[in-house]
Structures are given as C-alpha cells and as structure tokens.
N, C-alpha and C positions, 0 to 999 in steps of 0.2 A: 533633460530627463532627470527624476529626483534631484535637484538639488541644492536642497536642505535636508542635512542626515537629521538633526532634530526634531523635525514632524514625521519621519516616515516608520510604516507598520508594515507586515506582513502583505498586506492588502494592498500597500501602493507598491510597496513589489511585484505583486503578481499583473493588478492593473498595467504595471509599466511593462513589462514583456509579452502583455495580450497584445498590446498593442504594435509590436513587433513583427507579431505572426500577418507574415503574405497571406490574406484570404482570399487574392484576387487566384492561384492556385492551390491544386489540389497536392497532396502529398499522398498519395494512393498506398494502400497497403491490403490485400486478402492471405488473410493467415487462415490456418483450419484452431477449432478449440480444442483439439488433442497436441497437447506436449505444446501450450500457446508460445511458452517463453524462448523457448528454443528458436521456433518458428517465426514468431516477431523478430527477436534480434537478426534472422539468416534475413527475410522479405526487408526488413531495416537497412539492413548492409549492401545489400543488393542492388536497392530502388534505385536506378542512373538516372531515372527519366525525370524525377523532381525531386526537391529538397525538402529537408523536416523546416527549413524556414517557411515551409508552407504550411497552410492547417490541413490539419491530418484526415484522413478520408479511409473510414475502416470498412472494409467487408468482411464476412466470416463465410467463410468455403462451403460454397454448395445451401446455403441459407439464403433465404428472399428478402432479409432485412434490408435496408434503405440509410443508412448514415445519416441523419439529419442533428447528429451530438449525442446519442442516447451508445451507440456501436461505439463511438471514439472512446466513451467515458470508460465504457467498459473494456475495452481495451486498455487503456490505460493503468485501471483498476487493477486488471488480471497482471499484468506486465512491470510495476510498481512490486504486487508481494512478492511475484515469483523471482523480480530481481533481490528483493533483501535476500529471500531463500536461496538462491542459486548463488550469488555475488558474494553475500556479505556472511560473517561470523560473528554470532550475538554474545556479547558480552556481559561484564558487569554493569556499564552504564550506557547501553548503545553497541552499535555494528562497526564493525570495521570492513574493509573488502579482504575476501579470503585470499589467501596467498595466492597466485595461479600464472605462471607464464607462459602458458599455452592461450589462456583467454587474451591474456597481455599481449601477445605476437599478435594475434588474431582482431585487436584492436578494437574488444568485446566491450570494455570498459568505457570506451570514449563513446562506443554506441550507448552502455549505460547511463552515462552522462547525458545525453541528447536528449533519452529519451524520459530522468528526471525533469528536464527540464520541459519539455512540452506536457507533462502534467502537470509540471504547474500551470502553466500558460494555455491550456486549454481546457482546463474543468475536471483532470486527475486528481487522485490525493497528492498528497506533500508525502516526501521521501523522507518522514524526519524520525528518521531511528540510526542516524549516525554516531558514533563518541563524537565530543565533543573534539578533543586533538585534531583529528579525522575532518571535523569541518574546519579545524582553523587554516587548517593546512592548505583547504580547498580557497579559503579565500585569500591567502597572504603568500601563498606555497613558501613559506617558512616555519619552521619548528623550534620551540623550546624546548630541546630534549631533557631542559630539568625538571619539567611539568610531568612528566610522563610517571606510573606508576603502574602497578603491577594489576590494578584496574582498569586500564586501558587494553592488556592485554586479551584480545577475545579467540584467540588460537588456542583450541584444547589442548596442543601435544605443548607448547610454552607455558601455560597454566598448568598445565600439570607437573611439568620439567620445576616453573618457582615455586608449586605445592613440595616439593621432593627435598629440592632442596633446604626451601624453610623448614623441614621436619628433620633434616640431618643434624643427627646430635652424638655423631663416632667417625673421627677420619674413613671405617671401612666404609657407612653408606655413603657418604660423600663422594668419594673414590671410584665409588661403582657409577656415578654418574659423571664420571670426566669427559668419555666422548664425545655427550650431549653439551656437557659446559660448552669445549673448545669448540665445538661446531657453530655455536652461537659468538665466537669473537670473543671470548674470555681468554686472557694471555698472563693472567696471574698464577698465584697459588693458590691451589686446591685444597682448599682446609675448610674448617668448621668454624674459623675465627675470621672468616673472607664468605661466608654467606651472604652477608649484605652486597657487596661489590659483587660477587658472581648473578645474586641474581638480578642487579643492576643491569649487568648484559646484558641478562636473557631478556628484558624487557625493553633494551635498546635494540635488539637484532629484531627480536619480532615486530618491534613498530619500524624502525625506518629499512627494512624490507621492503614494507609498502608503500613506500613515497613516488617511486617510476609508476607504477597504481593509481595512486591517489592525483599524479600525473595528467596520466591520461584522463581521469572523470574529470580533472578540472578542466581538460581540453572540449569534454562533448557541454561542458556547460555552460559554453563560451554562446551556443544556441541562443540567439534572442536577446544577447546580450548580456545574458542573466551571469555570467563569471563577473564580467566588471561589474555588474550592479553588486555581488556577494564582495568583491575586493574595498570596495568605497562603502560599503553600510551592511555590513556583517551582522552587527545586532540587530537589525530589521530583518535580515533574513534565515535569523540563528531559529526560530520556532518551525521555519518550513525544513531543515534538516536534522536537528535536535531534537531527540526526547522530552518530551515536556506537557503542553496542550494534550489532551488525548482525541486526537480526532476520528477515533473511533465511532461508530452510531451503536448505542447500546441501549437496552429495552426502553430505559425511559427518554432517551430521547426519541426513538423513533415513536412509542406512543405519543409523545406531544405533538410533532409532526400534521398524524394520521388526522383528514381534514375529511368528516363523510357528510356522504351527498343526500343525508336523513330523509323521509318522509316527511309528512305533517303531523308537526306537533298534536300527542295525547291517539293519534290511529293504532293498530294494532300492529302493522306494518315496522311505524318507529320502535315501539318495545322491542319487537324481533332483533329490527336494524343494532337495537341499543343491546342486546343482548351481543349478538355475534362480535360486536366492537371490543365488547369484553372477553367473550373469549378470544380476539386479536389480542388482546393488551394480555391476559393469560400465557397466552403461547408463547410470544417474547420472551416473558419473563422467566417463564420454561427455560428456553433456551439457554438462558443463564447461567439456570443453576447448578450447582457443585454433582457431579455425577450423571449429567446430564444425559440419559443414553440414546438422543438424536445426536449427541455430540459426532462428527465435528460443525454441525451445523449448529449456527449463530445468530443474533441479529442482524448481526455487520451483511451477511448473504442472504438475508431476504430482504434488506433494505437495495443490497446492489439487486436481485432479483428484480424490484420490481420497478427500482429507477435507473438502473446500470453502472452506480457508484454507492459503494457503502461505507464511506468518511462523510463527516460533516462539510457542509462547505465554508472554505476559509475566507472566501468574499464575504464582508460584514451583509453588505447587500442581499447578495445570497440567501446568506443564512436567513435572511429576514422575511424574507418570503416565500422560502422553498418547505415545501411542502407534499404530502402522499392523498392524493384523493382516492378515498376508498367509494364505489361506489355498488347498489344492492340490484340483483336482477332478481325478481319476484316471479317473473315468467316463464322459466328455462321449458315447460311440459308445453306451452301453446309453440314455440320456436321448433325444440325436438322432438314431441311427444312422450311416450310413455318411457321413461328410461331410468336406473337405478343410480347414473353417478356422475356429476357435472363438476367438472375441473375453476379456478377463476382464472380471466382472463388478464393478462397484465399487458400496460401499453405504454414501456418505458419513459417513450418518448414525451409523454403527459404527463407521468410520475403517478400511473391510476392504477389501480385494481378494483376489477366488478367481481364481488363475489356472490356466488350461487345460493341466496337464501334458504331455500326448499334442502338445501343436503346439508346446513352446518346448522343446524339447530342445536344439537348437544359440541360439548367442547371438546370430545372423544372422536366425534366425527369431523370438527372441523380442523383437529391436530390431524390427523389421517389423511383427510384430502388435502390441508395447504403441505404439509411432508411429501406426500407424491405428485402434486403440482410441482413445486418447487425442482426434486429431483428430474421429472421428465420434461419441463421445459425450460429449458436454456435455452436451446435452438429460438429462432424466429423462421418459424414455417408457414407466415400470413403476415402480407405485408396492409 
C-alpha cells in the first residue's frame, strides 16, 4: 500500500483506505435528525454487533429512505460539522480540540477519530480545519514545542489571558493577573519585563493540555489504516486535515455543475427551461451575498439538499463527472389537477432535481417555493 511517498496526492490516500472498508458487512446505524451529533456519537459507541471497518449503513428514525450512499453521505456530512462545532475551538489558523475530560473519559474523541476517518473513506467531507501543530502531532505524536505561538492558541479564556498580558504596561495590571499566570505553570517572576516568558507558558499549558486529546483522535484514526498512512506520508494527507483547498461548493461552482435535462432546441418550452436555470444560477448567488436575509442558508445546503453532500469531491475522478441533473416537469395540472403550488422533487441518490415549471416562472416565485421546499423536506417520506 502507497509505496512511494513521492507520487502520492490526497486522492491515493483516500483510494487506499476505500479499499480497506469491509463491504462484505454492514456497520448499521439509525439515528433520529434532531440533536444528530449527539446521537450518532451515542448509536457509534454502542453498535456491538459490527464494526466501523464495515461500510456504513445509515437509517434515519422513522424515515422510509433506503441507504444505497446518498443517507451515508449525509450522515457523514451532518456529523463532520457538528464535530468541528461540538469538538473543536476555531482559531487563528484552524481548530484545535476543545479542552474537555469528560468527553475524554467518555472516549468521545477516539469515536471522533473513527468517524474522520470513514468520511474520508466513504464519500464524506475531509475534516481539514485542524492547526496545523494539531495535525502534526497526529501524525508523529511528537511536538516541537518551539513552533508553537500564541496563534496556535484557539482557547478564548488563554487568548484572552496573552491578550492581558501583552497589554500590561504597570506591575498593578500585571499582578492582577497572577492567579491566571501560576495556574498555567508559570514559576517565575511576575513583572512587566517577564511578559514574553509568561506568556510563553500560557501558550505552552494551553497546547500540551491537549496532547492525551489529540491522543486519543490519533487512536480512532487508526480505522482503515489511515494513522499509518498519515505517519508515513503526512504531506499527502496534510490538505485532507489542514485549512487550505476550500472544499466548500459555493455558487459558482454549483452552477457549473447544474447539468439540465433541456427541451428541443429554439421550442418555447426551452426558453422557460433557460429561464428558470437562471433564476437557479440567481438564487445561489443570493445566497452569498453579504446581508443575506435567508441567511443561515447557503449553497453549501442546497447542494447537500439535493445530493446529500455539500463539499466538493476530493476524488480527482469524482470531481470529473459529478454532477446535479436538473430536470423540468411541464405537466404537474394533468398528474394533480387544478392546484395553486407544487413543491420540486429531489432524488439524492441520482443527484437530480425536477422542478415544477408552471410555478417558477418569475424569480420571486421560484426563491419562495425552493426556501420552503428546501426548509420542509429533509425527511425522505417516498421511497
């Protein structure tokens, strides 16, 4: 497996631990989508009955959906950000994991770890909003504690403690903050000509605090092999945990994506179809913009909408032929009769959307219906 460190890319890392995953079983999991992350991590930790070296097999509670990769992705998807939010503390260059030895007992982190790692290896996003330290650690588990600066630190109450200090310019303020110093492992003098070394500590207590931490993630990411492959070829796999690539989907690239299923060229039919495609490419763009008052809604959540993942994908392959088939129903009135308001139909699993001609004619109407489209179906109630 890999090796030659000098030909390998992100892409032959992820290839190499697809192929790792057991698909001859299942890794079963039904979570509900209220409070998912929670719920994942407990249904995670729990499962006796098979292992995450299996591919993963998602249900969502009381939903008629069918797992065929479109539920996993999205699982995964939802489980990814809610672990940066829940886990990790955003920095100046990247996350770190938040201090926590309750999760730590609890052995939350090593599930964190697992479950980076099966997105990568199964068609998740990449976890890559770690500092950079943060990953090095993960893959050498050793530290240069001389690299470390007070940018690495992404603890508010420690960024705020070397804010303090840096601005101490009178033995009184300085003084007022001794409890905080000594509680960070500072054993000198407390003066105003000792601010550099004090806040030296504080940026050495708040990072290797987290090393038993950063510990355990190295332990869940042992899944699939993928810690040795990070120990042996870290710069192949520094853009799947590192800030860097934006693999975001953001308006223009989901409009380049959008692949529609037209009419015949020069009918009156196509015009419409070429019309609504623009108000698509519109709405996105909406979405973007600065004040945006659908905010928090994004591109990134109508692209997972309507394929179940809203990152790019990082398989070169992938990328190269994936695609959003938009396609047009002209007939909704002979199907349901007379009716004032028709939803589009999305079918993850395709990566399609059929949208309702007859109701998005103006771009007024078509923001309105795909806003409450979007909002009211999440669920899968039609299999």
């Amino acid at each position: 497996m890999l090796k030659h460190s000098f030909c390998l890319s992100a892409t032959d890392v992820i290839q190499a631990i697809m192929q790792e995953v057991n698909m001859d079983k299942a890794f079963e999991l039904t979570v509900s989508r209220q409070n998912m992350v929670e719920r994942g991590l407990a249904q995670w930790q729990r499962q006796k009955k098979s292992s995450p070296d299996n591919y993963l097999k998602v249900t969502f509670l009381g939903e008629a959906g069918v797992d065929t990769g479109a539920l996993r992705k999205e699982f995964l998807t939802k489980m990814v950000e809610g672990i940066e939010r829940r886990f990790f503390e955003k920095g100046a260059c990247g996350s770190s994991p938040a201090y926590s030895l309750s999760d730590f007992d609890k052995g939350q982190f090593r599930t964190v770890g697992e479950i980076m790692a099966a997105s990568l290896a199964q068609g998740g996003p990449a976890p890559n909003f770690m500092m950079m330290w943060c990953y090095h650690y993960l893959c050498k588990e050793s530290l240069n504690a001389q690299d470390l600066d007070e940018n690495d630190v992404a603890d508010a109450q420690y960024s705020d403690l070397i804010s303090r200090v840096k601005a101490a310019t009178d033995p009184e303020t300085i003084c007022d903050l001794t409890d905080d110093i000594v509680n960070c492992g500072y054993t000198g003098v407390i003066c105003v000509e000792k601010k550099t070394e004090i806040m030296r500590a504080v940026v050495l207590h708040a990072c290797l605090r987290l090393l038993p931490i950063l510990t355990q993630i190295k332990e869940g990411l042992q899944l699939y092999g993928l810690g040795s492959i990070m120990a042996r070829h870290s710069k192949a796999c520094k853009t799947l945990f590192v800030p860097g690539d934006d693999m975001t989907a953001d308006a223009d690239y989901i409009s380049s994506i959008l692949s529609a299923d037209y009419s015949e060229e020069g009918s009156s039919k196509r015009r419409t179809e070429t019309m609504i495609m623009d108000h698509f490419q519109d709405f996105l763009q909406e979405l973007e913009q600065d004040g945006n008052e659908l905010s928090p809604l994004c591109p990134k959540n109508i692209m997972q909408w309507i394929t179940s993942h809203g990152h790019i994908p990082v398989l070169q392959e992938e990328k190269k032929t994936f695609s959003i088939v938009v396609k047009f129903n002209h007939d909704c009135k002979s199907v349901f009769g007379e009716h004032k308001i028709c939803y589009p139909v999305v079918a993850a699993c395709s990566n399609s959307i059929t949208l309702p001609v007859r109701h998005l004619q103006s771009y007024k109407r078509f923001r309105e219906i795909l806003v409450e489209s979007y909002h009211q179906g999440q669920e899968f109630s039609c299999v």
